[in-house]
MIKE-965724 format. One line per field, with one value per residue (C-alpha): residue number from 1; residue in three letters; x, y, z. Coordinates in pm, 1 decimal. Last residue first. Example, Ala and Ser with C-alpha at 12.3 -4.5 7.8 and 13.67 -1.06 7.14 Angstrom:
BEGIN
i	c(2_1)
aa	c(SER_ALA)
x	c(1367.0_1230.0)
y	c(-106.0_-450.0)
z	c(714.0_780.0)
This chain:
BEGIN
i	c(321_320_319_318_317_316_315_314_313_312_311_310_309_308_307_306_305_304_303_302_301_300_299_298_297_296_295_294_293_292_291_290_289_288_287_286_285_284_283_282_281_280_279_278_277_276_275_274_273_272_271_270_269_268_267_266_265_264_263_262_261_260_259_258_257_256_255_254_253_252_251_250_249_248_247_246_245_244_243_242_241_240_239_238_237_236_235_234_233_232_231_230_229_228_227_226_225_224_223_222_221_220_219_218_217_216_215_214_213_212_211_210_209_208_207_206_205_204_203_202_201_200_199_198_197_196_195_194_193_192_191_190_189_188_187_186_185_184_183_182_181_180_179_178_177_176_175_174_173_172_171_170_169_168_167_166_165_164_163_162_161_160_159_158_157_156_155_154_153_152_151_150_149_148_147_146_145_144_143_142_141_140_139_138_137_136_135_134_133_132_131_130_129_128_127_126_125_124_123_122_121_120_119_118_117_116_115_114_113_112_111_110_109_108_107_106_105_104_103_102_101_100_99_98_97_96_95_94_93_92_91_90_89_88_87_86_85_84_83_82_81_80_79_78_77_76_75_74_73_72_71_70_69_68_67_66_65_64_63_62_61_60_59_58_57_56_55_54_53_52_51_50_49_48_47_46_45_44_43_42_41_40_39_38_37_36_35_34_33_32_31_30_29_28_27_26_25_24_23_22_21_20_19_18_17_16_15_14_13_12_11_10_9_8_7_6_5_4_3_2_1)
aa	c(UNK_UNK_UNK_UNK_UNK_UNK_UNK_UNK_UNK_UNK_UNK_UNK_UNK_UNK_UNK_UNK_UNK_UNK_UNK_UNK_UNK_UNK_UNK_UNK_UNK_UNK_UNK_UNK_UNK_UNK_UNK_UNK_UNK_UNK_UNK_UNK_UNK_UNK_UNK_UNK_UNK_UNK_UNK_UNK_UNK_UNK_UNK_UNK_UNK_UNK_UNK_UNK_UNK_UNK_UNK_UNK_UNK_UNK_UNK_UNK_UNK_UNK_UNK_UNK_UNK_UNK_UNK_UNK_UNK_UNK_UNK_UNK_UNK_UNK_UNK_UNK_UNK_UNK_UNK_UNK_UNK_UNK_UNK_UNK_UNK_UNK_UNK_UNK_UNK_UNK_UNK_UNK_UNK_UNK_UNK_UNK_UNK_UNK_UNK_UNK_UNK_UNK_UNK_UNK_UNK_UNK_UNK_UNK_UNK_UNK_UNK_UNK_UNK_UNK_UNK_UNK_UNK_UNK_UNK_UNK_UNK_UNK_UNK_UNK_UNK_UNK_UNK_UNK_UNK_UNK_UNK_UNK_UNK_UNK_UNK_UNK_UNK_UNK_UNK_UNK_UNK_UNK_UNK_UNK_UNK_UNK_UNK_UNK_UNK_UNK_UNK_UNK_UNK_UNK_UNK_UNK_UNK_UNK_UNK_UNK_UNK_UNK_UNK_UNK_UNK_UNK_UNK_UNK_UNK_UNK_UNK_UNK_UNK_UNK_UNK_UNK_UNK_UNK_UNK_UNK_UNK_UNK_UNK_UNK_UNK_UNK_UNK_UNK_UNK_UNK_UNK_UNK_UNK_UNK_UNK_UNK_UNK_UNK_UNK_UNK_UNK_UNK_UNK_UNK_UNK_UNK_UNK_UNK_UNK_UNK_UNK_UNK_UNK_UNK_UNK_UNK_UNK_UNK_UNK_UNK_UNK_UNK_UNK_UNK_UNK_UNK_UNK_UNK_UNK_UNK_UNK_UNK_UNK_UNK_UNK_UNK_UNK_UNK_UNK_UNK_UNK_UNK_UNK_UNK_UNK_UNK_UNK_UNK_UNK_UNK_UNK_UNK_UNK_UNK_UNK_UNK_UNK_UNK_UNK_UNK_UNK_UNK_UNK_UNK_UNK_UNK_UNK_UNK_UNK_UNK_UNK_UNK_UNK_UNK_UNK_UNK_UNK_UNK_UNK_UNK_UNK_UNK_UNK_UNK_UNK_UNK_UNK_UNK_UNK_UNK_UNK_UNK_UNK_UNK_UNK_UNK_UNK_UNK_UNK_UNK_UNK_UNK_UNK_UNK_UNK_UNK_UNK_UNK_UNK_UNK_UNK_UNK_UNK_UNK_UNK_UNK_UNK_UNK_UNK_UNK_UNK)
x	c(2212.3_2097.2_1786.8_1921.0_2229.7_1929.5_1782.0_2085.8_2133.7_1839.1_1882.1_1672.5_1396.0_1138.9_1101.3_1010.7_907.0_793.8_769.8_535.3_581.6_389.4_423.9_617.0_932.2_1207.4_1592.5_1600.4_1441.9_1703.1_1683.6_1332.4_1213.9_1550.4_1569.5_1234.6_1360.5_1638.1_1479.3_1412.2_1753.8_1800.3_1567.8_1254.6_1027.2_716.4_555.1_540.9_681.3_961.7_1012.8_1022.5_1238.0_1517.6_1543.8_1550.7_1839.4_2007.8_1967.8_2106.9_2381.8_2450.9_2421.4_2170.8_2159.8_1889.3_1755.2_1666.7_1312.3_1124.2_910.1_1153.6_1470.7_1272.3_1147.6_1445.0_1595.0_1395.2_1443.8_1785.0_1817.3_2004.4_2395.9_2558.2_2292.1_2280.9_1904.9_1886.6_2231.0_2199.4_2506.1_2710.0_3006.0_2879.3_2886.0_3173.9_3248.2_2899.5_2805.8_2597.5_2305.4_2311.5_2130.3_2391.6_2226.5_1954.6_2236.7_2379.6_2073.4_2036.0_2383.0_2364.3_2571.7_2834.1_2616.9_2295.3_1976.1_1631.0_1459.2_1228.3_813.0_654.3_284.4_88.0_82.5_-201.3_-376.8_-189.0_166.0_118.2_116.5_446.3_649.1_526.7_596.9_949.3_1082.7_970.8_1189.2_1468.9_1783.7_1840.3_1596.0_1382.3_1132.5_1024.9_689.0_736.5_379.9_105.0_-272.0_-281.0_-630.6_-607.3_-815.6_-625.3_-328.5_-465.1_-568.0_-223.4_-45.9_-233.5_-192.0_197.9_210.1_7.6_328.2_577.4_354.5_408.3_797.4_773.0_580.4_804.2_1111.0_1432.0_1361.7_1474.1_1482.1_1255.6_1432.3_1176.4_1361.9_1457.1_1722.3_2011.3_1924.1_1775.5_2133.4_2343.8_2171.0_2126.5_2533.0_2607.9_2351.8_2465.5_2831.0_3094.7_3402.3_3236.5_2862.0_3001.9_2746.3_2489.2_2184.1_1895.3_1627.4_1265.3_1012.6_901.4_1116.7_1441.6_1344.9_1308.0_1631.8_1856.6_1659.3_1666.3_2067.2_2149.2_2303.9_2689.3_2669.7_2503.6_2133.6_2061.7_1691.0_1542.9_1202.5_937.3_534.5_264.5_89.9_136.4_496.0_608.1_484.0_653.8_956.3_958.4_911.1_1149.8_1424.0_1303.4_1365.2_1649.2_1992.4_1864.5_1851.9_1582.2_1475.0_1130.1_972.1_846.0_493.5_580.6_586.6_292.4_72.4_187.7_348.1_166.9_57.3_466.5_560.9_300.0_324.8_693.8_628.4_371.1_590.1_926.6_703.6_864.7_824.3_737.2_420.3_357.2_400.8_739.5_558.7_545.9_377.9_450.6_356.5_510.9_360.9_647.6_923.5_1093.5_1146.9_863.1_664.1_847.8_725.2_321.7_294.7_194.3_129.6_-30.7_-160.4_-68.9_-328.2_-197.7_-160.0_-346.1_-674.8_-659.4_-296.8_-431.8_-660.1_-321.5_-131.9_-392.2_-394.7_-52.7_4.3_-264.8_-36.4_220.7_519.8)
y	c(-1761.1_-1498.9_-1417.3_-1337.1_-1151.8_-947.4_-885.0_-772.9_-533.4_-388.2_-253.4_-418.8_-332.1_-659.4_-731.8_-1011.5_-1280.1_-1496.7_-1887.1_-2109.0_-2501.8_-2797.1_-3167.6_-3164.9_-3046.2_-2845.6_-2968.9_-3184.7_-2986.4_-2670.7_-2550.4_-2475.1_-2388.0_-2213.4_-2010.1_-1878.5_-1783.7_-1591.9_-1401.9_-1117.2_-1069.4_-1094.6_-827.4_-1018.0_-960.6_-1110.4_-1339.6_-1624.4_-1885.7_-1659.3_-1377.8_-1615.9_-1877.2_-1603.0_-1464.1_-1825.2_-1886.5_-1555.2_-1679.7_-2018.8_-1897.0_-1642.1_-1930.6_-2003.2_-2061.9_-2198.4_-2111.9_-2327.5_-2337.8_-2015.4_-1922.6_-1848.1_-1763.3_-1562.1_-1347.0_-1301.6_-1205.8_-929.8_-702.1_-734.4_-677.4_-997.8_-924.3_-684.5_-674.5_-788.4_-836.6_-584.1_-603.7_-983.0_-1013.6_-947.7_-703.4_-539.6_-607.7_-870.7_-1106.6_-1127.7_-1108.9_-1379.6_-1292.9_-1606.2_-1885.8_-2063.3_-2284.6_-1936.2_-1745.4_-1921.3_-1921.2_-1518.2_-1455.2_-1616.0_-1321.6_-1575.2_-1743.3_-1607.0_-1575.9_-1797.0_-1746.4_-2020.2_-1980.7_-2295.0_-2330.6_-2525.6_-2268.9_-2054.9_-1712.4_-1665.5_-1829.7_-1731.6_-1342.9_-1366.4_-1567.4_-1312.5_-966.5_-1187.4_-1262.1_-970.0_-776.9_-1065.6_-817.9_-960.8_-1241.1_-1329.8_-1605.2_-1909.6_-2059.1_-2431.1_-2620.2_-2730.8_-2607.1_-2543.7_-2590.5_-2268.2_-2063.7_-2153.4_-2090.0_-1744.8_-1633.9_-1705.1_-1562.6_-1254.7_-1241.7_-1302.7_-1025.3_-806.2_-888.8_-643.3_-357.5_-510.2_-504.1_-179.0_-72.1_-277.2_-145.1_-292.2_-385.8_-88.3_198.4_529.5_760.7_1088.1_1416.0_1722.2_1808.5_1794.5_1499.4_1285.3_1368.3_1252.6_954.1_856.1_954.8_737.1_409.2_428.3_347.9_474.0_263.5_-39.8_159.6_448.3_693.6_892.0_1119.5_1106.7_1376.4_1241.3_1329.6_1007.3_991.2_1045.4_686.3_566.9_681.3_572.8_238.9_209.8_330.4_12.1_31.2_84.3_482.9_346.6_498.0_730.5_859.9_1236.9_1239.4_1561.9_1538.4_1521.8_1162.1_994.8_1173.4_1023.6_658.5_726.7_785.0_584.6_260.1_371.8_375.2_93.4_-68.3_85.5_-29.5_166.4_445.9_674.9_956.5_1156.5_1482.8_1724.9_1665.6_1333.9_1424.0_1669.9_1380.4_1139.1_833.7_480.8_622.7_680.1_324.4_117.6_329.0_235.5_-121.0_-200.5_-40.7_-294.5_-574.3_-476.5_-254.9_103.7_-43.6_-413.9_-607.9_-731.6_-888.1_-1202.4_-1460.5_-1821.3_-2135.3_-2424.7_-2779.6_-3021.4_-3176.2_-2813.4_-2870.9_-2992.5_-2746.4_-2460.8_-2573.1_-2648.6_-2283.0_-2099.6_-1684.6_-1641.1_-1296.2_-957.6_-775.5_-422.8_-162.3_174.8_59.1_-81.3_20.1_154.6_-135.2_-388.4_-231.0_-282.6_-621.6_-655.6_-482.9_-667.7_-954.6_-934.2_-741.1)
z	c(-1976.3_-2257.3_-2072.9_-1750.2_-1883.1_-2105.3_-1769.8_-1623.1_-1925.0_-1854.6_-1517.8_-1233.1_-998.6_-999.6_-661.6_-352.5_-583.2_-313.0_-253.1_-200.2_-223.1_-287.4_-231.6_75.5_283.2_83.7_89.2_-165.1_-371.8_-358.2_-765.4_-821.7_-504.7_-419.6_-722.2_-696.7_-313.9_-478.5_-720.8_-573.0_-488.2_-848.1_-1020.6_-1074.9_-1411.6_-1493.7_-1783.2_-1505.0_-1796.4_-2003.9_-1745.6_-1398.4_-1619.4_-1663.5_-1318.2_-1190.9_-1387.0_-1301.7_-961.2_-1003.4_-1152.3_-838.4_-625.2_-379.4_32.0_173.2_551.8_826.4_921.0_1108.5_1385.6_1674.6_1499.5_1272.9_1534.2_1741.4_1378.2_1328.4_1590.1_1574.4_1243.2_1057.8_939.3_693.2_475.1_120.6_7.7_-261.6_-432.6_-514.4_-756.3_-468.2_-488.0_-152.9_267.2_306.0_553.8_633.1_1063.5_1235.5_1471.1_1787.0_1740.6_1557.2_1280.1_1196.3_1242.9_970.1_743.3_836.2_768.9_401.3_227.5_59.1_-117.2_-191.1_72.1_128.4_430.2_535.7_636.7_742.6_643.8_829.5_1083.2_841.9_1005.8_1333.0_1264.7_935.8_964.3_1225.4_950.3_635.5_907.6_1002.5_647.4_470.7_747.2_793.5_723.4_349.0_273.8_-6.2_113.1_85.3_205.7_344.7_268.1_455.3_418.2_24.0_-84.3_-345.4_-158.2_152.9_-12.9_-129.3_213.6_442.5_121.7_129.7_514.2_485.0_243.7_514.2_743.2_476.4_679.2_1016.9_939.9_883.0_1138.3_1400.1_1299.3_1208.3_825.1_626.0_866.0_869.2_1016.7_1114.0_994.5_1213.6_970.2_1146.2_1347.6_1040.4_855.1_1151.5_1195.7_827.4_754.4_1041.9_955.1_624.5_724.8_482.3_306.6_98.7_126.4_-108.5_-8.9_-273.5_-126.4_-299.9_-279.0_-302.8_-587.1_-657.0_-1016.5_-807.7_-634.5_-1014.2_-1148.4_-853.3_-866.6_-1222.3_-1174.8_-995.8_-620.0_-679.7_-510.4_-195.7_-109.3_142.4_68.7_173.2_188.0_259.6_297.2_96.6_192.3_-136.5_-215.1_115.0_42.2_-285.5_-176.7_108.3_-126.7_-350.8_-86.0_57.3_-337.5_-420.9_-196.2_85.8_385.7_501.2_578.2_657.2_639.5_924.5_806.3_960.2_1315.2_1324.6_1185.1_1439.6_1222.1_1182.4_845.6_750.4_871.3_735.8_369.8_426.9_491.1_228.2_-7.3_17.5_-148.0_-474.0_-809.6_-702.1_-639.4_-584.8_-909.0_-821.1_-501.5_-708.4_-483.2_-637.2_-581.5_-722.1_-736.8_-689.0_-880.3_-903.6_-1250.0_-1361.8_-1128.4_-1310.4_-1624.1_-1536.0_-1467.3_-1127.7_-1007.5_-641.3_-685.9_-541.8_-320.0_-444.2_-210.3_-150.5_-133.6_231.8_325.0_712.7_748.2_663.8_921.4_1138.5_1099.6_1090.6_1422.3_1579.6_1420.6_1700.4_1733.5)
C-alpha cells in the first residue's frame, strides 16, 4: 500500500464520486471546546464513504475478470457500495449481508440491482458462505476492508481531507475516524502521511467492539467478545483486517471508545446543526470530538461522518433523546 495506489485510485473515481465538504457550526464547537471539523461521507453515494472503495476495487479489476460478476459480504453500506459500483460498470453482484442488518440497507442494496443473500452472522461465518459462493459461481470477492483497492479507494477521503484543511488553515489536528476493520482508517492514515503529517488520524469505535483501540495498546490484532447486538451495526467486526491493522498500528494514535448514548447524541446534534443524517456507526467519531475532549490534542479537530444508512425509527430515537 502506498499512496500511488491512492492516487490512482482517485484518477480512476474522477467524476464518479463526490468530493464531500468539511461541514462546521458554532454549537458543536461549544461543546467540543474546540473548533470542529467535520467530513460527512453520508453524502457520498449510496449513503457512506464505503463507494470509493468498491468503485476502486471493481476499476482496478481485469475487464474479463469482472464481467464475470462480483461478491461480496456486509452489514449495508459495502454491500451498497458494490452494488452500485457493479450496476455502474454492467456487470453481475451478489451481496452477503446478515439477516439483523437494517432493512434501508436490505432495501437499498436490492434497489442497485444486486441479489442479496441473507446469513444469521451470530451462528454462520460470512467469510464461508462468500468463499464457497465466489467459487461456485466464478465470482471476484470483493472484501470489506482487507484489500488493497479498497482500502486505496476509502484513501481519496484522506486526500479530500488533506486539501480542505489546508484550505481551511488547519495544519495540526487529530482526524477521527469511524472504525470497524480499519479500511477508512488506514486509506485516510496512509493519504496524510504523504499529503498532511500534521494531522494525526485516530480510530474511534463503541464500547464493547473497540478491537482496534485495544490492539492499538497491545500491538498484536485483538478479538470482540461478541460479533452483533451493538447499536453500531456498521463498524462491528470481529477483530482489525490484517492488512489494515499493520497500517494503523504504524501511523495512528490510540483509539476512543464511545457509548451507545453518546452515539445517539451525536446522531441527533449532526441532524439539528450539520442538517445531515448519520446512521450510528457513522456517528461514532462525531461522538468522540464532542464527547472525548480530554483525550484529543489541540485547538481543532476533524472528524468523519462515515454514513448516513439508518431506519427511521432510529432517527426518531436520535431525535427524541
Amino acid at each position: 500500500m502506498n499512496i500511488q495506489m491512492i492516487e490512482a485510485a482517485a484518477t480512476r473515481a474522477s467524476g464518479i464520486t463526490r468530493r464531500t465538504p468539511l461541514l462546521s457550526a458554532q454549537a458543536l464547537d461549544a461543546i467540543a471546546g474546540r473548533r470542529v471539523l467535520v467530513k460527512p461521507e453520508c453524502l457520498q453515494h449510496t449513503g457512506s464513504f464505503k463507494f470509493r472503495g468498491a468503485w476502486s476495487a471493481l476499476t482496478a479489476l481485469p475487464e474479463d475478470q469482472r464481467a464475470k460478476g462480483v461478491i461480496a459480504f456486509s452489514s449495508g453500506n459495502h454491500a451498497q457500495g458494490v452494488a452500485l459500483a457493479a450496476q455502474k460498470l454492467g456487470v453481475p453482484a451478489v451481496i452477503l449481508m446478515p439477516s439483523d442488518a437494517p432493512a434501508a440497507k436490505i432495501d437499498g442494496t436490492r434497489s442497485y440491482g444486486a441479489e442479496v443473500v441473507l446469513y444469521d452472522r451470530g451462528r454462520e461465518s460470512r467469510e464461508k458462505i462468500g468463499a464457497e459462493i465466489a467459487a461456485a459461481r466464478d465470482l471476484t470477492l470483493v472484501r470489506p476492508y482487507d484489500d488493497p483497492q479498497v482500502i486505496a479507494g476509502q484513501g481519496t477521503c484522506g486526500l479530500e481531507i488533506a486539501e480542505q484543511a489546508t484550505e481551511t488553515g488547519v495544519t495540526e489536528a487529530d482526524v477521527l475516524i469511524c472504525c470497524g476493520g480499519g479500511g477508512l482508517t488506514a486509506g485516510i492514515a496512509l493519504a496524510l502521511e504523504a499529503r498532511a503529517p500534521g494531522l494525526r488520524p485516530r480510530p474511534a469505535e463503541p464500547a464493547g467492539f473497540d478491537d482496534t483501540a485495544r490492539s492499538l495498546l497491545s500491538g498484536q490484532r485483538e478479538t470482540n467478545a461478541k460479533e452483533a447486538g451493538g447499536l453500531c451495526d456498521a463498524i462491528l467486526t470481529p477483530s482489525p483486517g490484517e492488512i489494515t491493522f499493520p497500517i494503523n498500528a504504524r501511523l495512528c494514535g490510540p483509539g476512543i471508545v464511545v457509548t451507545d448514548d453518546e452515539v445517539l447524541q451525536a446522531m441527533a446534534l449532526a441532524a439539528r446543526h450539520l442538517k445531515v443524517i448519520a446512521e450510528p456507526g457513522g456517528a461514532a467519531a462525531l461522538a468522540a470530538a464532542l464527547f472525548h475532549g480530554t483525550e484529543i490534542a489541540g485547538d481543532t479537530v476533524i472528524c468523519t461522518i462515515s454514513g448516513g444508512n439508518l431506519d427511521p425509527d432510529l432517527l426518531i430515537r436520535a431525535l427524541s433523546g
